[in-house]
C-alpha positions as CSV (number, residue, x, y, z in Angstrom):
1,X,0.0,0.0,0.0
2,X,1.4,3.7,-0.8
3,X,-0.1,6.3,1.3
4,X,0.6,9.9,1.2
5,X,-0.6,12.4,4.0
6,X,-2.0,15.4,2.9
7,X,-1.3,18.8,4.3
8,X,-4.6,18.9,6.2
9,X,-5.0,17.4,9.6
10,X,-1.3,15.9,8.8
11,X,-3.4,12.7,6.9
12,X,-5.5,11.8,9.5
13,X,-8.2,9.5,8.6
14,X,-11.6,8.5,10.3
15,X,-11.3,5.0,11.8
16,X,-14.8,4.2,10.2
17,X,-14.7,3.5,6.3
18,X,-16.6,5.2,3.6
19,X,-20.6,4.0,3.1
20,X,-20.5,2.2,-0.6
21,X,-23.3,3.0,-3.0
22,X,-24.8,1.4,-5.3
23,X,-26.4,3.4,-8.3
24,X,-30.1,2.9,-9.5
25,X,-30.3,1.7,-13.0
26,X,-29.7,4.2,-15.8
27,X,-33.4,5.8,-16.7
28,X,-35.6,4.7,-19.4
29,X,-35.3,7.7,-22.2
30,X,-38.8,9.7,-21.9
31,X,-40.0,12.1,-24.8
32,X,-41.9,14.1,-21.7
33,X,-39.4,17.0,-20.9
34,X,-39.2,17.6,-17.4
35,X,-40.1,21.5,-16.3
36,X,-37.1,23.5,-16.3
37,X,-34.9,20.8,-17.9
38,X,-33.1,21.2,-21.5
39,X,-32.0,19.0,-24.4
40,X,-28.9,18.1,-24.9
41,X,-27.7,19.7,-28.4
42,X,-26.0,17.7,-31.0
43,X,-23.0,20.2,-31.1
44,X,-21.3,21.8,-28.6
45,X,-22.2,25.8,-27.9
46,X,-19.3,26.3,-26.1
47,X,-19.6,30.1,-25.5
48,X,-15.9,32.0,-25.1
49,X,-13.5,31.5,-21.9
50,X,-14.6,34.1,-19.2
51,X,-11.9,34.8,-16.9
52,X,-13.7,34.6,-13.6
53,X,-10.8,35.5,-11.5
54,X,-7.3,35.8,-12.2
55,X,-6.2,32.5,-13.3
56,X,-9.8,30.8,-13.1
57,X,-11.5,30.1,-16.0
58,X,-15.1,29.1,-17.0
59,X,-16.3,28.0,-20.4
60,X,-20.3,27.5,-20.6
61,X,-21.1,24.5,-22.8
62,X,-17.8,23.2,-23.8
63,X,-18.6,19.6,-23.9
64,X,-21.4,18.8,-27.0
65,X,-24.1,16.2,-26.5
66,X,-22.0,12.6,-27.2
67,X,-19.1,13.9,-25.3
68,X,-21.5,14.2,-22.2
69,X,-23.3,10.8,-22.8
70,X,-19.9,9.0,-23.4
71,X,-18.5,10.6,-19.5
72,X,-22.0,9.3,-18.1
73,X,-21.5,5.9,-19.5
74,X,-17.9,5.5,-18.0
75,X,-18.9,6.8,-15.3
76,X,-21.4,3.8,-14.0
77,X,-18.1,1.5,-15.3
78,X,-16.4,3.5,-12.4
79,X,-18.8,3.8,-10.4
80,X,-19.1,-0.7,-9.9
81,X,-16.9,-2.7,-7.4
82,X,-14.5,-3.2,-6.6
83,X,-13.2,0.5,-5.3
84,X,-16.2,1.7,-6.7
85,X,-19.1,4.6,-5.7
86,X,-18.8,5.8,-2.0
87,X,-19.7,8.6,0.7
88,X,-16.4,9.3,1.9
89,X,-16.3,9.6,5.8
90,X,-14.2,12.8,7.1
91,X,-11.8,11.8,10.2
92,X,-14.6,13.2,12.7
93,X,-16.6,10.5,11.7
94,X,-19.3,12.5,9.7
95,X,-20.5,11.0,6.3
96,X,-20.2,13.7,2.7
97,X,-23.4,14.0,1.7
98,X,-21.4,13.4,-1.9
99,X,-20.8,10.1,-3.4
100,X,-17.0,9.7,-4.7
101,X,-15.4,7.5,-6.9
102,X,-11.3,7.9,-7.9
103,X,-9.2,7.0,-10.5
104,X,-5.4,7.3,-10.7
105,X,-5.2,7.9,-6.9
106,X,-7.6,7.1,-4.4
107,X,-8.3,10.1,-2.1
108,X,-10.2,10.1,1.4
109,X,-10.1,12.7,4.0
110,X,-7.3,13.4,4.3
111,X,-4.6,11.3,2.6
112,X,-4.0,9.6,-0.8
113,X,-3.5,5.9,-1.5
114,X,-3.4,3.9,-4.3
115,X,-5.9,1.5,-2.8
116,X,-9.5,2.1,-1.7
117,X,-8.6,1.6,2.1
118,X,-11.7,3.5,3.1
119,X,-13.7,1.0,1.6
120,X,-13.0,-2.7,0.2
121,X,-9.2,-2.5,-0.1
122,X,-9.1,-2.4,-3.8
123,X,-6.4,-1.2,-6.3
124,X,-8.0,1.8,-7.7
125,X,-9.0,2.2,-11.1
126,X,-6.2,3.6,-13.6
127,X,-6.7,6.8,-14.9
128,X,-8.3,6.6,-18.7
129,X,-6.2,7.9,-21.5
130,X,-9.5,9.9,-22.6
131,X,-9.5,11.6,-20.0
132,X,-5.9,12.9,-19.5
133,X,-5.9,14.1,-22.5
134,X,-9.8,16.0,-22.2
135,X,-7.8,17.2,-19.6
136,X,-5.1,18.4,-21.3
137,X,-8.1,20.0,-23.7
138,X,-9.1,21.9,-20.8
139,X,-6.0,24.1,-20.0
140,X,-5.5,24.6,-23.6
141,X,-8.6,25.6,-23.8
142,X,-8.5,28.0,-20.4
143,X,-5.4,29.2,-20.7
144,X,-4.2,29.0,-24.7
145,X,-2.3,26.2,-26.0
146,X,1.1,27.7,-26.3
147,X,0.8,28.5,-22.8
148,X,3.3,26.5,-20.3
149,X,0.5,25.3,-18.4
150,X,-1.1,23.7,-21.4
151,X,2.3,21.9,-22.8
152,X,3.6,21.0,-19.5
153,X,0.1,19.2,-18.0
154,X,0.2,15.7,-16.7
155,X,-2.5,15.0,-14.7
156,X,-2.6,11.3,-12.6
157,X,-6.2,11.4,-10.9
158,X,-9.6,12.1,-11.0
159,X,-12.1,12.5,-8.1
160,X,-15.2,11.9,-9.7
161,X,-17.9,13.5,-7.6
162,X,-21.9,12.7,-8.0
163,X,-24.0,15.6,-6.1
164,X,-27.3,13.9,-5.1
165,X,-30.6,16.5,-5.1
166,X,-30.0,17.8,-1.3
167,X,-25.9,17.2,-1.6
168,X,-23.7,20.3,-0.5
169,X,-19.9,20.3,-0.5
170,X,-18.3,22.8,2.3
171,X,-16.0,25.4,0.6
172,X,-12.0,23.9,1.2
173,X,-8.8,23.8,-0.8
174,X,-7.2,21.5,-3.2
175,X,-4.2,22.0,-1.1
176,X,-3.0,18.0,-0.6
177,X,-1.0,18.0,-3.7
178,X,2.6,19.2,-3.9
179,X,2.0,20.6,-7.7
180,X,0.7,23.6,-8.5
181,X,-0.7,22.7,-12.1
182,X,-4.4,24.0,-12.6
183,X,-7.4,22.2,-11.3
184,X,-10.0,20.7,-14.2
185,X,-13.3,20.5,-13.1
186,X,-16.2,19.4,-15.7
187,X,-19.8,19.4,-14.5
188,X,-22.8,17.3,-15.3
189,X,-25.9,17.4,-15.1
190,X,-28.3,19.6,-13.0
191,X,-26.6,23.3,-12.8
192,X,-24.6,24.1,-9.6
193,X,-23.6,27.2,-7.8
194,X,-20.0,27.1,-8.1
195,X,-19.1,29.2,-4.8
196,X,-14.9,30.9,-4.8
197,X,-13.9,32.8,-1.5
198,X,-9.8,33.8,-1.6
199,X,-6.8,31.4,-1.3
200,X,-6.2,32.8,2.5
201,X,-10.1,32.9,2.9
202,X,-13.3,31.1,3.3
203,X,-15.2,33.7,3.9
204,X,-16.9,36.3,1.5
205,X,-16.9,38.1,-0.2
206,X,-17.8,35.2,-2.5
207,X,-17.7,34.9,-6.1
208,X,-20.5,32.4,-7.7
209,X,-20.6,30.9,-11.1
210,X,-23.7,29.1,-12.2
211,X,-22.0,25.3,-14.1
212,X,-24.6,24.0,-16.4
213,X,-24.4,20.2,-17.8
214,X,-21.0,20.7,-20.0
215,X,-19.5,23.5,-18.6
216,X,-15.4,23.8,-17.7
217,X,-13.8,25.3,-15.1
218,X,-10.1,25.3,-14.4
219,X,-8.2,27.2,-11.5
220,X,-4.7,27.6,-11.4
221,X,-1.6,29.6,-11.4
222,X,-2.4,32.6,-8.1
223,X,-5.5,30.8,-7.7
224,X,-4.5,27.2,-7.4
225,X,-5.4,27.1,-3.7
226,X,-8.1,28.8,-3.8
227,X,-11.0,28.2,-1.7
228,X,-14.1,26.5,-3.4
229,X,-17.7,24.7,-2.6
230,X,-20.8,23.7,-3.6
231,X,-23.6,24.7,-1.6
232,X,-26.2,24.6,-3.9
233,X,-27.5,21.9,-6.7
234,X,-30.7,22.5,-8.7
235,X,-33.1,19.9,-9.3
236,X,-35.0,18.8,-12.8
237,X,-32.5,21.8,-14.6
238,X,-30.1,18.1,-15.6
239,X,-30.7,17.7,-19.9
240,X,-32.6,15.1,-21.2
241,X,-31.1,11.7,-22.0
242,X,-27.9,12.2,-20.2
243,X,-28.3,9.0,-18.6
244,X,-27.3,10.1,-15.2
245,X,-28.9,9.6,-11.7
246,X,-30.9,12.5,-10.6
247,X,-28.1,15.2,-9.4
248,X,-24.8,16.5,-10.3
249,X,-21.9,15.2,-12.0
250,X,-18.5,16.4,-11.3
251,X,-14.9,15.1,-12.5
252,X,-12.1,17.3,-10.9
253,X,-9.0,16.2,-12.6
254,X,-5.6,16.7,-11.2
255,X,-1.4,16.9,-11.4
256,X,-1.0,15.5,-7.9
257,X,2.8,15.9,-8.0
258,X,3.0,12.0,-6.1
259,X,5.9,9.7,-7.1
């Protein structure tokens, strides 16, 4: 087993695993659109970077139609046993209200392994291909692809979040890994508020982008370790024919900087 502490709590761990989950079946394909829902476009719309902050950027809409379907297909492969779908347990004891599955390197409050050991003791699953280099899409994307960022990305794991209806996640850094390469987060689903305090803050003033099934954001550079929740999903507002369980989708991917 390799196990690396993170900088938070110095790696402690909850002496209580994770909760497993098991996901419902993918849903039957209806031609009854919910209220407030959309459909999912055949192309992509992605509308033009918007630099939230300095070094955080969001793209509305950058993933088209298949490209979604295809993440919410591997996604249920991920999700299965073994080191599959899980509420993570922080080391107080207290269940996320998230569900979390990881590829490349399996993280848990507060350290990183390359086993489940929260749950069933399982290698983790590898890393796809496709998705390190979606990733590496991402920066180029965000930040240009001449940019150093962009030729110099390597990202080695994914923490592949689901958001249930009434799931909120506490604003915190990304501040376990030694790298500093940017942060690629791709949402899902039903729209979020994506909440951004300060890197020395979680308090407000806050700044709050509204992710929509699709969208991109990536934080880096002076931002890197900047602090970042989700306190609010929005029900029924997830496209039709996704394929997804009711909720949000998120897939953070990462540079962890771990030998």
């Amino acid at each position: 087993m390799t196990t690396t502490p993170t900088t938070r709590r110095g790696g402690a761990r909850s002496r209580r695993g994770g909760e497993p989950v098991i996901l419902p079946p993918a849903p039957v394909a209806s031609n009854a659109t919910r209220q407030m829902a959309l459909s999912l476009n055949d192309d992509s719309l992605a509308l033009p970077p918007r630099h939230v902050l300095p070094g955080v950027v969001h793209i509305a809409n950058w993933l088209g139609a298949d490209e979604q379907r295809r993440l919410a297909v591997d996604f249920r492969d991920w999700a299965l046993p073994p080191a599959g779908l899980r509420h993570p347990r922080v080391p107080t004891g207290h269940l996320m209200s998230v569900q979390s599955v990881c590829l490349g390197w399996h993280w848990f409050p507060y350290v990183y392994t390359r086993t489940a050991d929260d749950t069933d003791g399982a290698p983790v699953k590898p890393l796809p291909e496709s998705l390190i280099q979606l990733a590496r899409e991402a920066v180029a994307a965000a930040y240009g692809a001449n940019s150093a960022e962009a030729i110099a990305y390597a990202p080695d794991a994914a923490i592949v979040n689901l958001y249930p209806e009434d799931a909120r996640l506490g604003l915190h850094q990304d501040g376990e890994e030694p790298s500093d390469a940017p942060v690629v987060t791709i949402s899902l689903g039903d729209t979020c508020t994506f909440r951004l305090a300060g890197v020395d803050r979680r308090v407000g003033p806050f700044t709050d982008i509204m992710m929509g099934s699709g969208d991109l954001l990536v934080f880096g550079r002076e931002n890197r370790r900047i602090f970042h929740g989700v306190p609010k999903v929005f029900p029924d507002t997830a496209p039709e024919g996704l394929g997804l369980p009711r909720g949000r989708l998120s897939i953070t991917l990462r540079e962890t900087g771990l030998s």
